[in-house]
C-alpha positions, 0 to 999 in steps of 0.5 A: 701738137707741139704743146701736147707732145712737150707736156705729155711724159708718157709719149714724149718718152716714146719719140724721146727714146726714138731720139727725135726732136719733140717739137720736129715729131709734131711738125713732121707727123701733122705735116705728114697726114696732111699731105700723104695719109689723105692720099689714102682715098686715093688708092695710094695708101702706101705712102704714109711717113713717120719718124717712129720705128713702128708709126703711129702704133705706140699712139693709137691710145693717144685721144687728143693727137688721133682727132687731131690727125683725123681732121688734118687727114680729111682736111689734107683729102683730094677734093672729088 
């Protein structure tokens, strides 16, 4: 994620304008779906993170970051 967020101007500008570190957003934001949006088969869906006032809203168009977390999120899931 972090040479996507580097080279991408439009959502670079996004987390720029939150003032939030590029290379810290990818790390932070992957972190976060691994370790607490696969919580969400948990009944626990309350506990996502993110440093963006609005989460993850202004990236719904992004392809590549939400296939990306797709996998990190299942990856991140609680066995049955």
């Amino acid at each position: 994620m972090i040479p996507w967020i580097l080279r991408d101007s439009y959502y670079g500008g996004i987390v720029d304008a939150d003032a939030i570190n590029r290379p810290w957003w990818a790390i932070f934001t992957t972190a976060s779906f691994y370790a607490n949006v696969g919580r969400i088969f948990q009944d626990r869906s309350d506990e996502g993170y993110a440093l963006t006032p609005d989460g993850m809203i202004s990236f719904q168009q992004a392809t590549f970051p939400v296939l990306i977390f797709d996998v990190v999120m299942i990856a991140g899931s609680p066995s049955p």
